[in-house]
C-alpha positions in Angstrom: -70.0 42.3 97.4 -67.5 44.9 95.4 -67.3 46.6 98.6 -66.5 43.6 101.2 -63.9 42.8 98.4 -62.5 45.9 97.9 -62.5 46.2 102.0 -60.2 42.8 102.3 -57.5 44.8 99.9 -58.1 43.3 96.4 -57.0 45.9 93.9 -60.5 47.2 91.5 -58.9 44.6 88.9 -59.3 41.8 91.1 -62.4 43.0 92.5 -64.0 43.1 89.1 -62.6 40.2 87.7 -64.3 38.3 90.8 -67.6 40.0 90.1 -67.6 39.3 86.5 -66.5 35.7 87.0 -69.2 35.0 89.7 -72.0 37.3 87.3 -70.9 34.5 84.7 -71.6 31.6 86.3 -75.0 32.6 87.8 -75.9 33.9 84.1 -75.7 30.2 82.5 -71.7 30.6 81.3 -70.9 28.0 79.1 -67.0 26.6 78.6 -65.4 27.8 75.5 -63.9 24.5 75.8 -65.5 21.0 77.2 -64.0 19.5 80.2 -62.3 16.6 79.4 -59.7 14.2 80.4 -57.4 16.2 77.8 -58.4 19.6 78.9 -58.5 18.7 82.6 -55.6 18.5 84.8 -55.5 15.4 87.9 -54.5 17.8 90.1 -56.6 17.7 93.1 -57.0 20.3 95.6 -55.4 18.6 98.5 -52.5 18.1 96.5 -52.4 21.7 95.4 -52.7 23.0 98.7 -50.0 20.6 100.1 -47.5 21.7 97.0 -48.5 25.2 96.9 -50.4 27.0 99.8 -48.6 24.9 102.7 -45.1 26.8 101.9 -46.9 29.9 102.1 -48.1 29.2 105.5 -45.3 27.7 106.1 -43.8 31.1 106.3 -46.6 33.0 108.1 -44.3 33.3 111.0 -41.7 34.7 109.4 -43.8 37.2 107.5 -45.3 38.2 111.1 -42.2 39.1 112.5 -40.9 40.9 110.0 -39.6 44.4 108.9 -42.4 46.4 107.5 -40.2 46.8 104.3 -40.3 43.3 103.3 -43.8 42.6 104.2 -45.0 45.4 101.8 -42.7 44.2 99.0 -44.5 40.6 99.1 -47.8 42.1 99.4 -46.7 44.2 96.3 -45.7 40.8 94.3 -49.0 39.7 95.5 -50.7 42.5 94.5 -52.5 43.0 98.3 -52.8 45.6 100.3 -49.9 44.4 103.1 -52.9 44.5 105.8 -54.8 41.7 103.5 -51.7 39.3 105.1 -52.4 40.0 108.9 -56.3 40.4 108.2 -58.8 37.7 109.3 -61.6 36.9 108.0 -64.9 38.1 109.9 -67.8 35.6 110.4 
């Protein structure tokens, strides 16, 4: 898994932080904290991805046509690899 990660442009950081998260969770992790209606926010994913991830795709076309220059400075803000935001993910 560390490699198809690392292979998709996620920094060793990211990679490991993935691994340890997912390690977690199939050991038994346990919350620090309870989820609750106080610790819990109503946000639900289609409302994310509307607020969020749809202006980033929004701009898909614009990053595709692009100079190199600024593509590689978002990919740096992103911390990607600037081929992880033309790749697609195999089946």
């Amino acid at each position: 898994m560390r490699a198809t990660l690392a292979g998709v442009g996620m920094s060793r950081a990211q990679v490991e932080a993935i691994m340890g998260m997912s390690t977690g969770l199939r050991e038994g992790f346990v919350p620090e904290q309870p989820r609750t209606p106080v610790t819990t926010t109503d946000t639900t994913l289609g409302a994310w991805a509307w607020a969020e991830l749809r202006p980033v795709l929004d701009t898909a076309d614009e990053l595709r046509s692009a100079p190199p220059v600024a593509v590689a400075r978002i990919a740096d803000r992103l911390n990607l690899e600037p081929r992880v935001l033309f790749s697609t993910p195999s089946a």
